[in-house]
Each structure stands twice: as structure tokens, then as C-alpha cells.
TORPA-4810 file (N, C-alpha, C, O; in nm, 3 decimals):
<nodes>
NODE_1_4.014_10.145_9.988_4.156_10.118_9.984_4.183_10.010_10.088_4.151_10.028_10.205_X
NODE_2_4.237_9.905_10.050_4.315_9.815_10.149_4.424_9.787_10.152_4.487_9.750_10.053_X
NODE_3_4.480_9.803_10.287_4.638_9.832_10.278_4.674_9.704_10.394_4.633_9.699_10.510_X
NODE_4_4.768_9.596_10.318_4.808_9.483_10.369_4.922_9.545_10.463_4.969_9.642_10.403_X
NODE_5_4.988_9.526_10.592_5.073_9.554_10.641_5.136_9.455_10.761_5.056_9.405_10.839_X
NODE_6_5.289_9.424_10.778_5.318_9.341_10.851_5.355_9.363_11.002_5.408_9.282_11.078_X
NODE_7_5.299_9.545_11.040_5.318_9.567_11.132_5.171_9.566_11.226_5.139_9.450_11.253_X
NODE_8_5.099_9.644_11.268_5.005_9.620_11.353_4.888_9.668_11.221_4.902_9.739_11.122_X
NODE_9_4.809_9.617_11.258_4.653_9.604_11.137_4.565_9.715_11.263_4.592_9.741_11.381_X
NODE_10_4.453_9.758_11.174_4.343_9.859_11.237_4.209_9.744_11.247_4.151_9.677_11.161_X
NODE_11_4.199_9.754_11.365_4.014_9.672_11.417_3.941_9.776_11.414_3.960_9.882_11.474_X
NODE_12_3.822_9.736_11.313_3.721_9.792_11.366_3.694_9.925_11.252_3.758_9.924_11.146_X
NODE_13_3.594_10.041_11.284_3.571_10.121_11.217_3.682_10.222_11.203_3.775_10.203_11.281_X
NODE_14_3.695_10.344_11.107_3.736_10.515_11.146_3.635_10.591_11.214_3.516_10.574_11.189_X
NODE_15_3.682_10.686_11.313_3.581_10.805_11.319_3.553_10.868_11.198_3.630_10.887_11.104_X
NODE_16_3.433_10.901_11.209_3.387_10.997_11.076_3.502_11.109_11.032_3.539_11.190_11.118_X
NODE_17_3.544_11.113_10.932_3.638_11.162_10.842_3.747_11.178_10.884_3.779_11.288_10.929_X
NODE_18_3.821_11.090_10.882_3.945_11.002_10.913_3.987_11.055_10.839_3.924_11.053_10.733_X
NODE_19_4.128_11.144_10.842_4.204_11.147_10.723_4.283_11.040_10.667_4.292_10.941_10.740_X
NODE_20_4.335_11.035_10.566_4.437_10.893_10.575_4.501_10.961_10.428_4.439_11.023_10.342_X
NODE_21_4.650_10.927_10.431_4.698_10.991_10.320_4.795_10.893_10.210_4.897_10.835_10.248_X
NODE_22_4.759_10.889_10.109_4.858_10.761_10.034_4.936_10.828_9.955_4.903_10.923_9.883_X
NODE_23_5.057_10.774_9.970_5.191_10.819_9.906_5.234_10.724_9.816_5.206_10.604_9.825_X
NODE_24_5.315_10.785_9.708_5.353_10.709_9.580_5.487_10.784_9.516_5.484_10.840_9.406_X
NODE_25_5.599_10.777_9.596_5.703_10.851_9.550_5.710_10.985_9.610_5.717_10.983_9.733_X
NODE_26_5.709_11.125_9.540_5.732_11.244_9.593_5.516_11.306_9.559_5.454_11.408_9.588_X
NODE_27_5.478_11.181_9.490_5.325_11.246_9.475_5.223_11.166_9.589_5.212_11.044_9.594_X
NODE_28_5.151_11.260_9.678_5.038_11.247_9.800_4.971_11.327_9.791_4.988_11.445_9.761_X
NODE_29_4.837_11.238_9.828_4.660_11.313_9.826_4.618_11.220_9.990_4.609_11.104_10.030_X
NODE_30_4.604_11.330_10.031_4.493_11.332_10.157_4.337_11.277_10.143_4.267_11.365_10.094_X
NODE_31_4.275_11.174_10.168_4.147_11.147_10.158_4.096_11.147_10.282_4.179_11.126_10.370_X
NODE_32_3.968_11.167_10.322_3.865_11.143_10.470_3.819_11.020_10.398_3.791_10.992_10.281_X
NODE_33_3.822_10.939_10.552_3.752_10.810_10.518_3.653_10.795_10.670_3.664_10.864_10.771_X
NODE_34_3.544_10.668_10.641_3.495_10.660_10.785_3.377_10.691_10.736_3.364_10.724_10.618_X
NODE_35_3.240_10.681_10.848_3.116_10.734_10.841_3.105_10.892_10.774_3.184_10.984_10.796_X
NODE_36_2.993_10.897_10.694_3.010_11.033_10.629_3.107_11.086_10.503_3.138_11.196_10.458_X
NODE_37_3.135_10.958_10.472_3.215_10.978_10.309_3.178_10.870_10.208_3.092_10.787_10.240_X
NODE_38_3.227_10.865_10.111_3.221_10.776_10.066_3.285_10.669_10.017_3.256_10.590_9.927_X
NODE_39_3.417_10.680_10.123_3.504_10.609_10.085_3.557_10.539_10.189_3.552_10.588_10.302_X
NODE_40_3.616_10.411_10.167_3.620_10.297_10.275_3.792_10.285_10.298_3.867_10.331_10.212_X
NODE_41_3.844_10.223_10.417_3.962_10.204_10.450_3.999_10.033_10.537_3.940_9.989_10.636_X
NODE_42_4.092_9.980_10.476_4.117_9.857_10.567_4.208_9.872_10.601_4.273_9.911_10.504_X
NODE_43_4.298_9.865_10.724_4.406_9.823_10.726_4.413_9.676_10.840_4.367_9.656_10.952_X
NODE_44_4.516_9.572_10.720_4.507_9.426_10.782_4.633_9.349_10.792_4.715_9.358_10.701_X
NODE_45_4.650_9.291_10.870_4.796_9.269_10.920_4.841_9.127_10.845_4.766_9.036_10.879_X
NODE_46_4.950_9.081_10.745_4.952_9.030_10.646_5.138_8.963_10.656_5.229_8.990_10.734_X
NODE_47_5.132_8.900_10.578_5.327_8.853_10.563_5.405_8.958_10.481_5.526_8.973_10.468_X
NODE_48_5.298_9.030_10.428_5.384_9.152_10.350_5.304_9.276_10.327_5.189_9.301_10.360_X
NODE_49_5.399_9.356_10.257_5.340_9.487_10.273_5.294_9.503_10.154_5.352_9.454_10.057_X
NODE_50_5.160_9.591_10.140_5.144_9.598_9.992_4.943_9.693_10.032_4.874_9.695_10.135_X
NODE_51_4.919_9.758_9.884_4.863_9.850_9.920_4.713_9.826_9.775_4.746_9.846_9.658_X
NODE_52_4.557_9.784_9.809_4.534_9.782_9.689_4.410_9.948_9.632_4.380_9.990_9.743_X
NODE_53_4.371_10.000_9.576_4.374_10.174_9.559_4.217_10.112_9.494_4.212_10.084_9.374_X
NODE_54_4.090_10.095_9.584_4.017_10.095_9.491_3.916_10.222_9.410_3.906_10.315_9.490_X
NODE_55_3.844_10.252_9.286_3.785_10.307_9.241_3.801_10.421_9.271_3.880_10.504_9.227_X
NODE_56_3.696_10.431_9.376_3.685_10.587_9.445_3.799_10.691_9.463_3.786_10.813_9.445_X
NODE_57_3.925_10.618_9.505_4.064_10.646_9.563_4.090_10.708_9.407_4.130_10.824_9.417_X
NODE_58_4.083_10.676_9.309_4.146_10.711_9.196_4.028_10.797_9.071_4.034_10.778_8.949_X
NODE_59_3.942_10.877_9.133_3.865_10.989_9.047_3.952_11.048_9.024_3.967_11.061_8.903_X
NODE_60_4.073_11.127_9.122_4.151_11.261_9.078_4.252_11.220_9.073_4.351_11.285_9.107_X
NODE_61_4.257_11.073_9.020_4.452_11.093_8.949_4.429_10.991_8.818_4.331_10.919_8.800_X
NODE_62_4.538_11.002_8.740_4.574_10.926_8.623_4.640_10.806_8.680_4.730_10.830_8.760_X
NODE_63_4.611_10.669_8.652_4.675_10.545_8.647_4.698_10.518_8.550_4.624_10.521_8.452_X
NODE_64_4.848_10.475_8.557_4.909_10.369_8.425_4.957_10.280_8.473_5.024_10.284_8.576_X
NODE_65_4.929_10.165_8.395_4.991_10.002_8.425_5.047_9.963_8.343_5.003_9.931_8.232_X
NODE_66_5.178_9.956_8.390_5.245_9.922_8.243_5.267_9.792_8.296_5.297_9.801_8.415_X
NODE_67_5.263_9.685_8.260_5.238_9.568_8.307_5.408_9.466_8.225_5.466_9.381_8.293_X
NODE_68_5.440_9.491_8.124_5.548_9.474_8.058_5.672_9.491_8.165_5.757_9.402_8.167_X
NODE_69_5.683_9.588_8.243_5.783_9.665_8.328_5.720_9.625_8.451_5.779_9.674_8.548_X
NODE_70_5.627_9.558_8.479_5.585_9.565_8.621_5.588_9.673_8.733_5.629_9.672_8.849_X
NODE_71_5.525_9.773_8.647_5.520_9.966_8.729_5.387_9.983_8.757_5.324_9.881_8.731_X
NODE_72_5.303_10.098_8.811_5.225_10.109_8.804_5.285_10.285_8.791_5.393_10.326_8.833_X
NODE_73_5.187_10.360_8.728_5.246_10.493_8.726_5.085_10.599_8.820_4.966_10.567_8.810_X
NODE_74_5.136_10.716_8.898_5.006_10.790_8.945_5.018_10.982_8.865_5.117_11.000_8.794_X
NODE_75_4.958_11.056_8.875_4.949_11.156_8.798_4.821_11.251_8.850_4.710_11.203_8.875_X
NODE_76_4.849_11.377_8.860_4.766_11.452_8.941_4.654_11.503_8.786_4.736_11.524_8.697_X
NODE_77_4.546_11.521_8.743_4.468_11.566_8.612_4.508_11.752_8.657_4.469_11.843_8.583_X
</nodes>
């Protein structure tokens, strides 16, 4: 997951299993990130805010792109 942000950016690694939690409306999932998972985290300091969800991040939810409407939709299976 890399998450562009215009306030202060993260240097450097997580401690091993970092929680980090991404929100999307009233729906949030908790992931560990860092040494000892398998899943990676950026956070980088940018002109805007904005968030990109790769692969791994999305085994346990449904994505829809409705691209017509410019939405993206999330969904727990």
C-alpha cells in the first residue's frame, strides 16, 4: 500500500508487525505490515492526498471500479 500524503511522510522501515489500518467510509480492516509479513507500507509526502491499495491489501475484500462514475467501491466477502 502507498499512501501519498501532504502532511509529514514515514522514513525508513516498520517494526515488525506494524499495524496500519485503511478506511473507506464506515468500512476498516486492520493489516500488520513490516518485517515478518507479507505485506509492504509507504508512506510519502506529496502535493496531495491520495492512497494506492496494492494486491495483497485486497485478498479479503471485493473491489469495484466503476470508472463511468469515477467511484471505486470496497466490500467485506
Amino acid at each position: 500500500m502507498v499512501v501519498t500524503t501532504t502532511g509529514i511522510g514515514h522514513e525508513g522501515t516498520y517494526a515488525p508487525r506494524t499495524p496500519a489500518t485503511l478506511s473507506v467510509g464506515t468500512w476498516s480492516h486492520t493489516y500488520e505490515v513490516g518485517p515478518g509479513t507479507p505485506l509492504r507500507l509507504s508512506v510519502v509526502r506529496g502535493d496531495h492526498n491520495g492512497i494506492v491499495v496494492g494486491l495483497a491489501y485486497q485478498q479479503d475484500i471485493d473491489v469495484y471500479y466503476d470508472f463511468s462514475s469515477n467511484r471505486i467501491g470496497l466490500a467485506n466477502r
